[in-house]
C-alpha positions as CSV (number, residue, x, y, z in Angstrom):
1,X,160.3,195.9,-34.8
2,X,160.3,196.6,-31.0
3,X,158.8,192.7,-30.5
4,X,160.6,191.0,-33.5
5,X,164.1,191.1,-31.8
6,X,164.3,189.9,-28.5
7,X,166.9,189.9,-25.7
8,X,167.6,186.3,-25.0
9,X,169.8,183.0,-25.1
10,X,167.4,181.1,-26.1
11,X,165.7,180.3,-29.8
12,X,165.7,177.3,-32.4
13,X,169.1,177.3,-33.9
14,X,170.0,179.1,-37.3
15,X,172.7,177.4,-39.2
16,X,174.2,179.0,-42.2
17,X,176.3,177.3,-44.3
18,X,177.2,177.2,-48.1
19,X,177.0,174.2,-50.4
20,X,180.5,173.9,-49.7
21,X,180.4,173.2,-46.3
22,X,177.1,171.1,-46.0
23,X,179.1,168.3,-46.1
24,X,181.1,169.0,-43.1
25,X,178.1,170.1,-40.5
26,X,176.4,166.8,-42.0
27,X,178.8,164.5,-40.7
28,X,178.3,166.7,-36.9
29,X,174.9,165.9,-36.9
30,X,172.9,162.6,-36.7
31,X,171.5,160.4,-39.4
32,X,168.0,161.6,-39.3
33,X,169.1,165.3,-39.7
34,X,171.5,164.3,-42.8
35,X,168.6,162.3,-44.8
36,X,166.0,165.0,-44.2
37,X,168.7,167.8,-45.1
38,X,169.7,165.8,-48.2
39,X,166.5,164.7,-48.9
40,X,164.9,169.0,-49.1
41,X,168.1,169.8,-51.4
42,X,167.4,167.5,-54.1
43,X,164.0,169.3,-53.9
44,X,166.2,172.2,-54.6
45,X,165.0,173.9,-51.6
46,X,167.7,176.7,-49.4
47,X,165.5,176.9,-46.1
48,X,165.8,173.7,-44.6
49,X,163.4,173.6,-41.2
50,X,164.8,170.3,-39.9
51,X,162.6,168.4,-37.4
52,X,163.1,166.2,-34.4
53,X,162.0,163.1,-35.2
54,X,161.1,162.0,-31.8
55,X,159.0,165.1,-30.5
56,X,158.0,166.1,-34.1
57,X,158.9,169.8,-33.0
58,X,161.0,172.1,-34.6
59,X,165.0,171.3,-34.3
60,X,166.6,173.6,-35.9
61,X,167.2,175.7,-39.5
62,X,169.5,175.1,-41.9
63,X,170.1,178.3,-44.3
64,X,172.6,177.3,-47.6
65,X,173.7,180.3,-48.9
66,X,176.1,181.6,-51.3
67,X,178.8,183.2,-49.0
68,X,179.0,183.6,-45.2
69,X,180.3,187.0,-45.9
70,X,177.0,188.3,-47.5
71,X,175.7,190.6,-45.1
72,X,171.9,190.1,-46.1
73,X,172.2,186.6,-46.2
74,X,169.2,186.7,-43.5
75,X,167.5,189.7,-45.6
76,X,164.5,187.4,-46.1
77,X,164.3,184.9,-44.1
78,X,162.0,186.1,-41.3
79,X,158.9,186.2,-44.1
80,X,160.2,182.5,-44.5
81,X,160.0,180.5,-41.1
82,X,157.0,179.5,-38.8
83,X,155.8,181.3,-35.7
84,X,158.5,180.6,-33.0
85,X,161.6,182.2,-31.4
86,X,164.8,181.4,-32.9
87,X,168.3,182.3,-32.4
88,X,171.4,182.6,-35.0
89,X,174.6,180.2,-34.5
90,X,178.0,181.4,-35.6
91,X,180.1,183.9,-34.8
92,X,179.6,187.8,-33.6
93,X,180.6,189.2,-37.2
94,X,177.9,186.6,-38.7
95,X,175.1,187.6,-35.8
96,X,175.5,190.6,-36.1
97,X,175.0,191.4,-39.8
98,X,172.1,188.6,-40.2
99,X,170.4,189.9,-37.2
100,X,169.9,193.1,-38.5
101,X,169.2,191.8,-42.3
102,X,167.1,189.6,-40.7
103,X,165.2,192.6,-39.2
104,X,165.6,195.0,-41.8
105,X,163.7,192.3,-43.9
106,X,160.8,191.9,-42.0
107,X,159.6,195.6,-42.3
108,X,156.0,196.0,-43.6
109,X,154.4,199.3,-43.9
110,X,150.9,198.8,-42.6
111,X,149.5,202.1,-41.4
112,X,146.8,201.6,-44.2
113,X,146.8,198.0,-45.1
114,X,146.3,195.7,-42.4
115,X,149.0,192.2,-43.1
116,X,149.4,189.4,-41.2
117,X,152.4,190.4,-38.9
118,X,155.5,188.4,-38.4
119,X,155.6,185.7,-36.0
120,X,159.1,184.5,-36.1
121,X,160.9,186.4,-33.4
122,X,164.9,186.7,-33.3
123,X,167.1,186.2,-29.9
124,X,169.8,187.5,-29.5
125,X,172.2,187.0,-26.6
126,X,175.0,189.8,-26.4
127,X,173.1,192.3,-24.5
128,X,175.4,195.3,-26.1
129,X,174.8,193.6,-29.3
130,X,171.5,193.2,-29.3
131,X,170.7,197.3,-28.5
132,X,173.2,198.0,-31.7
133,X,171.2,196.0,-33.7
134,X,167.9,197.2,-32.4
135,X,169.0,200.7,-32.6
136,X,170.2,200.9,-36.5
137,X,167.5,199.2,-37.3
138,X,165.2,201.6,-35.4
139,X,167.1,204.3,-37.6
140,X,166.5,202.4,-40.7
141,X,162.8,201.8,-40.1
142,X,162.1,205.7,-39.1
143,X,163.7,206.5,-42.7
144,X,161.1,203.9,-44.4
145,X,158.3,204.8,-42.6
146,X,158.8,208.6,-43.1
147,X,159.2,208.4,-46.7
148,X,156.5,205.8,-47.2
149,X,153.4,207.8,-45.7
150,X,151.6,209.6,-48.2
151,X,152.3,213.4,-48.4
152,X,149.0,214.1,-46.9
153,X,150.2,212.7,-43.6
154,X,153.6,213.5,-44.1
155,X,153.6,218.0,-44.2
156,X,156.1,220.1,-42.7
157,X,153.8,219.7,-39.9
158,X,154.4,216.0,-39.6
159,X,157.8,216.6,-40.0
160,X,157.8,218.7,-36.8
161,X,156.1,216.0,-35.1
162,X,158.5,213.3,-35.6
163,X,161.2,215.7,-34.2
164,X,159.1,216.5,-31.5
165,X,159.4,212.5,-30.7
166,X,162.9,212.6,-31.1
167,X,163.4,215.1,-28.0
168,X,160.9,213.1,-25.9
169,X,162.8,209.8,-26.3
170,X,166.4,211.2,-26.1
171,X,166.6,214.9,-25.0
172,X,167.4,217.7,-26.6
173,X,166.1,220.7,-27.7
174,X,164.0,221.5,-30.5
175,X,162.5,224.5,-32.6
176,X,160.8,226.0,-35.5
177,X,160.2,228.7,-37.7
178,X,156.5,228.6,-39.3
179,X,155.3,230.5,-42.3
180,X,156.5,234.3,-42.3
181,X,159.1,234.2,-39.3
182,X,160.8,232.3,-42.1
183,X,161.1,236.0,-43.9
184,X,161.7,237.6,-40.0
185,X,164.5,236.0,-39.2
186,X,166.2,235.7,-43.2
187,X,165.2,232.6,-44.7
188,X,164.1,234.3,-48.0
189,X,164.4,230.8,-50.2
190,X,162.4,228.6,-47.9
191,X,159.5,231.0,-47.7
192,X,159.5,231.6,-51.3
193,X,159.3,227.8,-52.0
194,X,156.7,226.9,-49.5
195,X,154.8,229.6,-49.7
196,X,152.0,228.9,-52.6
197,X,150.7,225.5,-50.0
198,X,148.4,225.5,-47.0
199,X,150.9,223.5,-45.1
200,X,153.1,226.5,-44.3
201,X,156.9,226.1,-44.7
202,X,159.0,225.4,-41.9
203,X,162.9,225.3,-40.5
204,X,163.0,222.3,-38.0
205,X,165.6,222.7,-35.8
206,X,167.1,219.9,-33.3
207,X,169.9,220.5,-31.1
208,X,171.3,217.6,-28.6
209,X,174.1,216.8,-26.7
210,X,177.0,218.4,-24.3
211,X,177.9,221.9,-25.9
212,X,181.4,221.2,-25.4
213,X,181.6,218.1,-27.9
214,X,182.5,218.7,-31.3
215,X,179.7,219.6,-33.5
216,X,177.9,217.3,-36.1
217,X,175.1,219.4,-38.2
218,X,173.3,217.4,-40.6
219,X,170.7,219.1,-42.9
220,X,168.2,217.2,-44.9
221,X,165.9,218.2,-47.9
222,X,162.5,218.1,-46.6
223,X,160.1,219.0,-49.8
224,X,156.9,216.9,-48.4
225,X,155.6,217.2,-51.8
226,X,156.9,218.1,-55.0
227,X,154.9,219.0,-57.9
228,X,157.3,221.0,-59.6
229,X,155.6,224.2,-59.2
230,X,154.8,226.5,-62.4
231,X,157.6,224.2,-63.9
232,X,155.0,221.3,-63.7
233,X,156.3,217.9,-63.4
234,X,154.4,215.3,-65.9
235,X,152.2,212.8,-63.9
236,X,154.8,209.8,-64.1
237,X,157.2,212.5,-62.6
238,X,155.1,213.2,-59.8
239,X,153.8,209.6,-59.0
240,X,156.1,209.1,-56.1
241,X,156.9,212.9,-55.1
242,X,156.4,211.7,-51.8
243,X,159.2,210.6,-51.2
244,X,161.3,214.3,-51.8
245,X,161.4,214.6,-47.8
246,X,163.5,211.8,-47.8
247,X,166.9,213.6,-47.3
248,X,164.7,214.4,-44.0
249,X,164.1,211.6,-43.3
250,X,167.5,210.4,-43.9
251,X,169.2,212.9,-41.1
252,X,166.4,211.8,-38.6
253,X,166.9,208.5,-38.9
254,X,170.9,209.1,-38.4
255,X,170.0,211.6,-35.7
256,X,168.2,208.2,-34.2
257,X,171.3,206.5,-34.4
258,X,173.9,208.9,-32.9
259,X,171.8,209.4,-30.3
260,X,170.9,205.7,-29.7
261,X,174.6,205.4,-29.4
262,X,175.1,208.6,-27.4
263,X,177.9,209.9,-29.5
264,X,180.0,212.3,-28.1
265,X,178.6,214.8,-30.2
266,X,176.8,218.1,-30.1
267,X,174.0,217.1,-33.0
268,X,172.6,219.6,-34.9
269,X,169.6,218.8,-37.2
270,X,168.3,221.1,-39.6
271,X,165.5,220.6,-41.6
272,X,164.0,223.1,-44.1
273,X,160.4,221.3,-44.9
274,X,158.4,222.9,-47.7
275,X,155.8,221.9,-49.8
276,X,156.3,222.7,-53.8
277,X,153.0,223.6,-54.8
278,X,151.2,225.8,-57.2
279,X,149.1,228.7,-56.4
280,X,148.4,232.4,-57.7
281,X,151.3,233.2,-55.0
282,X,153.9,230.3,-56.3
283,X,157.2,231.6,-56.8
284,X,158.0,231.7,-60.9
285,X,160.9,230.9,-63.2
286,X,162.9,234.4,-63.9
287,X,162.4,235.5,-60.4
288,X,165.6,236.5,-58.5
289,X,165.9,235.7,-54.5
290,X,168.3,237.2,-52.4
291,X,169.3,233.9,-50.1
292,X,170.4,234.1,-46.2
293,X,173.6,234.5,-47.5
294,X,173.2,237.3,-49.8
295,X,174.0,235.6,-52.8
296,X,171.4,236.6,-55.3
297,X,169.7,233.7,-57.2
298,X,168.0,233.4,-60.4
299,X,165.4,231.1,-60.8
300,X,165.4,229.1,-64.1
301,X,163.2,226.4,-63.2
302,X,161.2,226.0,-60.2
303,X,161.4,222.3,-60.1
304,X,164.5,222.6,-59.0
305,X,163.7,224.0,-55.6
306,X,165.2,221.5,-53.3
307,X,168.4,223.3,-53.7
308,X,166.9,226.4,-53.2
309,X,165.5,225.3,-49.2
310,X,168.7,224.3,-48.8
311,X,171.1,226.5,-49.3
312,X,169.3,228.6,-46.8
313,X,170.0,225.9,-44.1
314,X,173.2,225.1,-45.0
315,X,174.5,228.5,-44.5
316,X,172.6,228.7,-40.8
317,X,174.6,225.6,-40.6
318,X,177.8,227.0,-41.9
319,X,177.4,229.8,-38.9
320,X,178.2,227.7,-36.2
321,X,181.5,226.3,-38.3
322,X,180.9,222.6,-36.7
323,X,183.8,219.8,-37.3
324,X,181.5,218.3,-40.1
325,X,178.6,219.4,-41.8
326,X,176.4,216.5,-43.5
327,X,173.1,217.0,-46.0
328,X,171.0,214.2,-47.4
329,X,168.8,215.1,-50.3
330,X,166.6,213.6,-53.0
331,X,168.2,216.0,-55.5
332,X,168.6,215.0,-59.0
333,X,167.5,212.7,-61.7
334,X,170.7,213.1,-63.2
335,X,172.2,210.9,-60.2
336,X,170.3,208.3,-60.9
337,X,170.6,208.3,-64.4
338,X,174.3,208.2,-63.3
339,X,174.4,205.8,-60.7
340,X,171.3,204.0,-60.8
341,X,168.7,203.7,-58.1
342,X,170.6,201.2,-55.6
343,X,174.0,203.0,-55.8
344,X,174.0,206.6,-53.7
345,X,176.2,209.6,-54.9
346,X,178.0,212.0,-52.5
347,X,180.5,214.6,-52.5
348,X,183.3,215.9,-50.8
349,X,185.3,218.9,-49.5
350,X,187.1,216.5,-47.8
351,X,189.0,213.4,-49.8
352,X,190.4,212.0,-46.2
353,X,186.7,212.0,-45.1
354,X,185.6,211.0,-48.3
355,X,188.2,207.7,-48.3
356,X,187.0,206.5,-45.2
357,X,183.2,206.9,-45.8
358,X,183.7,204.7,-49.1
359,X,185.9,202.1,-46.8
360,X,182.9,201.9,-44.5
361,X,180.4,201.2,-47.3
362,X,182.0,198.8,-48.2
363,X,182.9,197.0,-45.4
364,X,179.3,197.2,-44.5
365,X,177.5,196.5,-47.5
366,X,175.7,199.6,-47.5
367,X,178.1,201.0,-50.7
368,X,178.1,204.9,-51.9
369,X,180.0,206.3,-54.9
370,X,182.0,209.4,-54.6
371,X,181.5,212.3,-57.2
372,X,183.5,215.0,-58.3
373,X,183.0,218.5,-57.4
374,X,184.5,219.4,-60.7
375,X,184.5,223.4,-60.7
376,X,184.8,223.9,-64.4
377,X,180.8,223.0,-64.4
378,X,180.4,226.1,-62.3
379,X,179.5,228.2,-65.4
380,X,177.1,226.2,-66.5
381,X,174.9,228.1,-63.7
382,X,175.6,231.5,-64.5
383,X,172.9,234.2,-64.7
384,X,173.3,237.7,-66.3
385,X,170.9,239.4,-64.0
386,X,171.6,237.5,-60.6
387,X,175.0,235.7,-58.9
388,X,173.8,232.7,-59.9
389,X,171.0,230.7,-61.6
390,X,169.3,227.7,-59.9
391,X,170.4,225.1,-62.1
392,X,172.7,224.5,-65.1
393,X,171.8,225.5,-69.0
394,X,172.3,222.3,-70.2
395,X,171.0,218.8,-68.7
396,X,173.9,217.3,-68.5
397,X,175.9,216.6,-65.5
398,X,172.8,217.6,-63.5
399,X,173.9,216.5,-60.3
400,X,177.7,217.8,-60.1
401,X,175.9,221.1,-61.0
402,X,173.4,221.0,-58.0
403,X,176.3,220.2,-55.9
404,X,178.1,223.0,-57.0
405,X,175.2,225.7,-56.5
406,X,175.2,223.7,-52.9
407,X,178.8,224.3,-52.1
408,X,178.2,228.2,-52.5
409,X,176.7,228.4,-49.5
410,X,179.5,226.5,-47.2
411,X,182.7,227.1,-45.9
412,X,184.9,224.1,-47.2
413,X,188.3,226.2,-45.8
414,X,186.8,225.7,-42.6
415,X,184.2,223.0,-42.2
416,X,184.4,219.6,-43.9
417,X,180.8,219.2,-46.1
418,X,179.6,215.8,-47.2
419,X,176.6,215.9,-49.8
420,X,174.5,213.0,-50.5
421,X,172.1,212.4,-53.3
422,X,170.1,209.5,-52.9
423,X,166.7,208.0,-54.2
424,X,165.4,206.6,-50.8
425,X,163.7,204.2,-52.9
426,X,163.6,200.7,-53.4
427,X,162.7,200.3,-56.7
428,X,162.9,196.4,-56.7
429,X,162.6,193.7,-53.7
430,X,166.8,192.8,-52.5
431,X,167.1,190.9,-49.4
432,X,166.3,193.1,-46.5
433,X,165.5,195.9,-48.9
434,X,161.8,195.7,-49.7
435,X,160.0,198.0,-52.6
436,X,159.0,201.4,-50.9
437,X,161.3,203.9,-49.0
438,X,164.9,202.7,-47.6
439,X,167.7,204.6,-46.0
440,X,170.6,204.4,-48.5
441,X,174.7,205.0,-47.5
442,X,173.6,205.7,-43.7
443,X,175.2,202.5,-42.4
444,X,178.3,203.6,-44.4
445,X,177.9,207.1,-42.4
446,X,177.0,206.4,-38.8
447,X,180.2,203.7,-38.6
448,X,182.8,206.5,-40.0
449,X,180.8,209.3,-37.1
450,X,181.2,206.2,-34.5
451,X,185.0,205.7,-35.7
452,X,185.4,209.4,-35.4
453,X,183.6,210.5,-32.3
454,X,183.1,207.7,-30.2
455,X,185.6,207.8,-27.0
């Protein structure tokens, strides 16, 4: 991405326009340009590359397009034009959303698969523009990447890694708990999940920014792997297990973004990164944990451990009491079933918070759907032995359940808590959205933190 958008005023011009309108930026351009424009759209074609007829080179593009207000009107265009530079024509609203679809479009994982790159690069002019652009983006891409390396590459230990990068490009500071100092320093649940793999559970731990600024935690579910444990998933359940770091990966590629931006912020990033594997040590269903916060848990099924790593992060998060407190998880199936792949669920403590995070999805494109933390369900987790169980006695409303177990482990009197359950998985090719791993509602959430904390 670092050589596909390019700092410049120069490019062969983009035009977007809708059938609508074609008529009008005809009659602004010369006869040449309006018989080879008319000529392509009785071919039916959308992509017009419209030549100079005296040099032969390339002139300019003409895009037709449904609406000027789709935001990924660009989302696959960069897969679609020769090798050149090329530059977008309209206004800043319209650069700057088909810039970064335009972007976001031309990602290709290729760390085993060698592809022909893309050779259309994309000026852009606004020098402040051009690093907001780059910089989501950046975010966005991290989040794909992550998610789409196989779990062999991508262990707590990888994990780690990847932080480590974090604090050499922007500062910060950054720990980690490994294996049994997990159990020395009370993190009971993310041992006990981690603990039947090789690749020894960890607590990542970021911290950046002035330690005055309000604080921003975000915690993200990082099971590298997730077999299910005893509780075996089937093998069209595990296929894509891979991708049940991707709450991680989803607070990383935020983290990227605040600190892109340099938010006023003092960023915390946890990031409890397990593998759920089976061994003759794997933790069983009808065991009973005593979490970091002393609430005793039964466990009913052991494929529902990405709760279970949690809660012992959020409540080191909940210690600090920050302004807002922000988790990203692969959690349920019973969101998607819900929802739908495309469309990510989150709750709130908060409905102010919550109104203005749906506003920004909206306004970006990048939509979320707010779910209710409806207490009543709380029973459904009961356990006559422990505080609680690990998940509900009855499938249904699976993910309001999970949310619930969640929100014993926070502080809602005191500290705001968003929760986010999202696939991280494109499921089907959109514009700018190809199949594989994507970051889902994080638009939405870095443009209510930049309304919030920016000076």
């Amino acid at each position: 991405m670092s050589t596909l958008l390019i700092h410049s005023n120069k490019g062969t011009p983009i035009h977007f326009t809708t059938e609508s309108q074609l008529t009008g930026w005809l009659s602004e351009h010369a006869s040449a340009a309006q018989n080879f424009v008319l000529a392509s759209r009785q071919e039916g074609q959308n992509v017009l590359l419209v030549p100079d007829l005296n040099s032969g080179e390339l002139e300019s593009v003409v895009c037709i397009v449904d609406s000027l207000e789709d935001q990924w009107i660009a989302g696959d265009l960069a897969k679609q034009l020769p090798k050149g530079t090329y530059q977008i024509m309209g206004g800043s609203d319209l650069i700057e959303s088909a810039a970064a679809s335009y972007a976001l479009g031309a990602y290709k994982y290729s760390a085993y698969k060698k592809s022909a790159p893309i050779q259309a690069k994309l000026a852009v002019s606004d020098e402040a523009q051009f690093k907001r652009i780059k910089d989501m983006v950046s975010g966005i891409y991290l989040v794909r990447d992550l998610v789409n390396t196989p779990a062999a590459d991508m262990m707590p230990q990888h994990l780690a890694e990847t932080f480590i990068e974090l604090t050499e490009q922007f500062g910060g500071e950054f720990k980690q708990l490994i294996g049994d100092e997990l159990l020395e320093h009370n993190y009971p649940t993310i041992h006990m999940v981690g603990r039947a793999s090789d690749n020894k559970p960890r607590l990542l731990d970021l911290t950046w920014g002035d330690e005055s600024a309000p604080k921003l935690t975000l915690v993200g579910k990082g099971v590298c792997f997730d077999s299910g444990g005893l509780d075996l998933k089937p093998a069209s359940g595990m296929r894509n297990m891979k991708k049940d770091m991707g709450g991680a990966a989803h607070v990383l590629g935020l983290a990227h973004m605040i600190m892109a931006a340099n938010l006023p912020v003092r960023l915390r990033v946890l990031v409890p990164a397990v593998e759920n594997a089976v061994s003759k040590n794997a933790f069983r269903p009808g065991d009973v944990i005593k979490t970091r916060k002393g609430i005793t848990v039964e466990i009913d099924n052991t494929d529902a451990e990405g709760r279970l790593v949690l809660c012992d992060a959020l409540a080191e998060a909940q210690n600090e009491a920050p302004a807002l407190l922000i988790d990203f998880a692969t959690l349920t199936g019973a969101c998607r079933i819900a929802l739908g792949t495309e469309l990510p669920g989150f709750y709130s403590t908060d409905q102010g918070i919550a109104n203005d995070i749906i506003a920004e999805g909206l306004a970006h494109q990048d939509p979320v759907w707010q779910l209710p933390l409806f207490d009543q369900y709380k029973g459904l987790f009961k356990s006559d032995i422990a505080d609680i169980a690990n998940c509900g006695s009855t499938p249904f409303g699976g993910s309001i359940t999970a949310a619930l177990y969640l929100k014993e482990f926070v502080e809602p009197q005191t500290t705001p808590w968003l929760h986010f359950d999202v696939m991280a998985w494109n499921v089907r090719h959109l514009p700018g959205r190809p199949v594989g791993g994507e970051g889902l509602g994080l638009r939405a959430t870095f443009a209510y933190l930049q309304k919030r904390f920016a000076k």
